[in-house]
C-alpha positions as CSV (number, residue, x, y, z in Angstrom):
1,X,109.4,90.0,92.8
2,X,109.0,88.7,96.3
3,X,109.7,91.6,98.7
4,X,112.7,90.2,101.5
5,X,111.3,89.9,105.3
6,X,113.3,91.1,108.1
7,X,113.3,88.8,110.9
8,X,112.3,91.7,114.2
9,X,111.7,91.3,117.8
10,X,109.6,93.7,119.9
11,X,109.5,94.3,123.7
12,X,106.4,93.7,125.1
13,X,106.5,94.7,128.9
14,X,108.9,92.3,130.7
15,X,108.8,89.5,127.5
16,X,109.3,90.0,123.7
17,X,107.7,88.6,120.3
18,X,108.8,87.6,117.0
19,X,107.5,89.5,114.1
20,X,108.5,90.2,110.3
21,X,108.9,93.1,108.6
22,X,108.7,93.2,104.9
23,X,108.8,96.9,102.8
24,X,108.5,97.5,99.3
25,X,110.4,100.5,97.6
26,X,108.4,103.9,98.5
27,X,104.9,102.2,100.3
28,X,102.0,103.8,100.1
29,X,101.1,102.6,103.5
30,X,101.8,100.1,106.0
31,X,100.0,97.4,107.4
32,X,100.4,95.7,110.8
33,X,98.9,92.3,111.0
34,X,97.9,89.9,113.4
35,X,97.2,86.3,114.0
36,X,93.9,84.7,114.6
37,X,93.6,82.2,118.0
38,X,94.7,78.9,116.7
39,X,97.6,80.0,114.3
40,X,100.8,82.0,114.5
41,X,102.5,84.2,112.3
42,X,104.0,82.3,110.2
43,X,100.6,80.6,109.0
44,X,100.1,80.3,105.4
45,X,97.3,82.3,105.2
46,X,99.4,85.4,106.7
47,X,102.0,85.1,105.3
48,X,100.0,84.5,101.9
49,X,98.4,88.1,102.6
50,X,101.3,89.9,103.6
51,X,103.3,88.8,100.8
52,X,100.9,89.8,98.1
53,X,100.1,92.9,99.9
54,X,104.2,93.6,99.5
55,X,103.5,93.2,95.9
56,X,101.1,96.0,95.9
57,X,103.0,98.5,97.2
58,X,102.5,98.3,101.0
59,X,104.6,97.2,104.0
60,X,103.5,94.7,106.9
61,X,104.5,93.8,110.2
62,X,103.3,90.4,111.4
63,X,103.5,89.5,114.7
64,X,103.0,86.7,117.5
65,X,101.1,87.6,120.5
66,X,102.7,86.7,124.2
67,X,100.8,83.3,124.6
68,X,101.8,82.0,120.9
69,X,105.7,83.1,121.1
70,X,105.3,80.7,124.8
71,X,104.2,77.9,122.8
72,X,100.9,78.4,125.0
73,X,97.2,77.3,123.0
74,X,95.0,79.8,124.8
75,X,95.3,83.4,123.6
76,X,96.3,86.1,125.8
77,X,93.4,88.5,128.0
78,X,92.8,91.7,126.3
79,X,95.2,93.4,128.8
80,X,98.2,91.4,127.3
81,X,96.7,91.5,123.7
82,X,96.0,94.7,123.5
83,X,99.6,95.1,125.2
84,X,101.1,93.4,122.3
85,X,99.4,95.5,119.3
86,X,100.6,98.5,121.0
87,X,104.2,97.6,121.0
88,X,103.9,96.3,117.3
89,X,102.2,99.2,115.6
90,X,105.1,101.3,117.7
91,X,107.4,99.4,115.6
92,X,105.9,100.1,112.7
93,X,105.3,103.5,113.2
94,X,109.5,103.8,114.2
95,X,110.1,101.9,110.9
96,X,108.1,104.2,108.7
97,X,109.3,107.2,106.6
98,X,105.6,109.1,107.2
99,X,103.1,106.6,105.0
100,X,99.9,105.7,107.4
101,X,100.1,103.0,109.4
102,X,96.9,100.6,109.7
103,X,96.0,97.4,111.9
104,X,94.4,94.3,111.0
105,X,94.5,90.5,111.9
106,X,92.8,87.3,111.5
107,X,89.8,86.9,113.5
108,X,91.0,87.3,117.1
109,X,93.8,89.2,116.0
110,X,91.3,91.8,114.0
111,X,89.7,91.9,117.5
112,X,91.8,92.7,119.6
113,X,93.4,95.7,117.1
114,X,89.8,97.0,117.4
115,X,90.4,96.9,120.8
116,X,93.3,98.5,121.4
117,X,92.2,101.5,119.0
118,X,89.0,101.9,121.2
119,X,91.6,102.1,124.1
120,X,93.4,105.0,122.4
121,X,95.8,103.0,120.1
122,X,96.5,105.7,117.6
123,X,96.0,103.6,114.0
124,X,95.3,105.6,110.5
125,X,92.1,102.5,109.8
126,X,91.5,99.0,110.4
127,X,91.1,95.8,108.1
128,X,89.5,92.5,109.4
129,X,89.9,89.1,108.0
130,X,87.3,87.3,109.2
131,X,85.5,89.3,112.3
132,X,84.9,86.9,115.2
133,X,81.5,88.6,115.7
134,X,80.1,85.8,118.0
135,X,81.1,82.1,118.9
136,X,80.3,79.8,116.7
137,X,76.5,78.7,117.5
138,X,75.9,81.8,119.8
139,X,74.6,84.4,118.0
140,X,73.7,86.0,121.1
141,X,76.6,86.7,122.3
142,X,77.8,89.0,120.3
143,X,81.3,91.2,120.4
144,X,80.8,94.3,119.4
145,X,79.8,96.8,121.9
146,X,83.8,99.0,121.6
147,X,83.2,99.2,117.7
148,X,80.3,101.5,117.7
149,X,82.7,104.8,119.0
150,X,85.2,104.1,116.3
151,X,85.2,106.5,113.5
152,X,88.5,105.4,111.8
153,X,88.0,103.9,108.4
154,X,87.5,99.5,108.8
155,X,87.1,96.9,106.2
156,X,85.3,94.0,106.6
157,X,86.0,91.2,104.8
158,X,83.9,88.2,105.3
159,X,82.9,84.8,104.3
160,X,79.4,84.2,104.1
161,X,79.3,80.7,105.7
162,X,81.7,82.0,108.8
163,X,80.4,80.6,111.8
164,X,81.8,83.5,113.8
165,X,79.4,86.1,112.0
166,X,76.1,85.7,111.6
167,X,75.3,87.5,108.1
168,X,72.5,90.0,109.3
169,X,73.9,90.3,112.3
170,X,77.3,91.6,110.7
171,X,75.3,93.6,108.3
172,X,73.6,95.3,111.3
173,X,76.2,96.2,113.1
174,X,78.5,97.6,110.5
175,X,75.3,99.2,109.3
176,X,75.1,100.6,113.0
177,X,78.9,101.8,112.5
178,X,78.0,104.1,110.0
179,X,80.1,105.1,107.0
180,X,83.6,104.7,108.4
181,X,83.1,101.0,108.3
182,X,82.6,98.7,104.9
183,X,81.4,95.0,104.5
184,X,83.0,92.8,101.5
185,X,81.2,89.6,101.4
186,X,82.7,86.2,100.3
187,X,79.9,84.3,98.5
188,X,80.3,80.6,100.3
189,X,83.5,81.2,102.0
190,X,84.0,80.1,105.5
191,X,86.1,81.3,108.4
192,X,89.5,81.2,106.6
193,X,87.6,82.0,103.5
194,X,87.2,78.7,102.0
195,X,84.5,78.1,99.3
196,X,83.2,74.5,99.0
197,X,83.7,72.4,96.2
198,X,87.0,74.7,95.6
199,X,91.0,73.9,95.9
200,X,92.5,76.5,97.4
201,X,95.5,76.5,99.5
202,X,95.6,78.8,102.7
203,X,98.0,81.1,101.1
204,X,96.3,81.5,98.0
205,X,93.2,82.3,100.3
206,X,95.1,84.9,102.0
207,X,96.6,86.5,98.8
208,X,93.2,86.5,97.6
209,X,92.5,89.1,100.7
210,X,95.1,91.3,100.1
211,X,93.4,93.4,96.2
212,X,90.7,94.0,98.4
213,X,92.7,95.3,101.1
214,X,94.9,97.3,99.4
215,X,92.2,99.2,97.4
216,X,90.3,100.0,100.8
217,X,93.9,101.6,101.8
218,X,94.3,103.5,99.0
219,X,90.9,104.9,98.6
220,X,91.3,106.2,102.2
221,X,94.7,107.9,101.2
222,X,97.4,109.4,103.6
223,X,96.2,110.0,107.1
């Protein structure tokens, strides 16, 4: 049964966002999720994962950042990002009934949640769909430097052929982490998680994310 979302907007500062808030009977949890650069809430892969993660018991909270809901193409500074999460996962938090509350995004959404946790955003774990470890091509520049005094629970989920994360690279710095943080590969897939040779459609990539997801939750329990 597909779990009804309720249309929401949330204050950020002087502007506001949309957002959509879906909760199953009694969650176990909720998750707060954002968009990657190039795609707003509403993409399919999102609203793929949400959806299914409804079906397994949890609520989400998806939500545009400043520059998307302005019909802007170039994502926010941290400042306004970072911003942004804080006023969504305070939604969340005022729409729960006790369950944790968790963040995690696509890419540069995943990001700047990690962010805003290393800046004191109070968040019971975090789940990345696609870590934008590096640009694509520049393994040397690597993003990563506010993970490494995290100790809340994060789940990794990653395509093999993303050009955002260099395999080893990832594997060393979630190594690095320590045991808070777990890496789930996708043999082949890319930086939405597409395999070659495969016909998938974005949302049936996204719901693909959400087992995974929702098993990393659950093992981690109330917090």
């Amino acid at each position: 049964m597909t779990i009804p979302e309720l249309p929401v907007t949330i204050s950020v500062g002087e502007t506001s966002v949309s957002a959509a808030y879906a909760r199953p009977a009694m969650p176990t949890a909720t998750l707060v999720v954002a968009h990657g650069a190039g795609a707003g809430m509403d993409h399919p892969f999102l609203a793929g994962f949400s959806r299914a993660l409804n079906e397994l018991g949890i609520a989400t909270l998806r939500f545009n950042f400043p520059y998307r809901e302005a019909g802007r193409k170039f994502p926010d500074r941290p400042p306004a990002a970072i911003a942004a999460w804080r006023a969504a996962m305070a939604e969340a938090a005022a729409r729960s009934t006790g369950e944790p509350v968790w963040a995690g995004g696509k890419s540069f959404g995943g990001r700047m949640a990690s962010m805003a946790v290393a800046e004191g955003m109070p968040a019971a774990g975090l789940v990345y769909l696609g870590y934008p470890l590096h640009p694509p091509g520049k393994p040397d520049k690597v993003r990563d430097e506010h993970l490494y005094g995290l100790t809340l629970p994060m789940l990794f989920l990653q395509g093999t052929r993303d050009p955002f994360a260099t395999p080893e690279l990832l594997e060393a710095v979630v190594a690095r982490i320590g045991p808070s943080a777990t890496l789930e590969w996708r043999d082949g897939g890319g930086h939405t998680f597409e395999v070659k040779g495969t016909r998938h459609s974005q949302e049936e990539l996204g719901a693909s994310l959400a087992g995974p997801a929702a098993a990393f939750i659950a093992s981690h329990g109330p917090r």
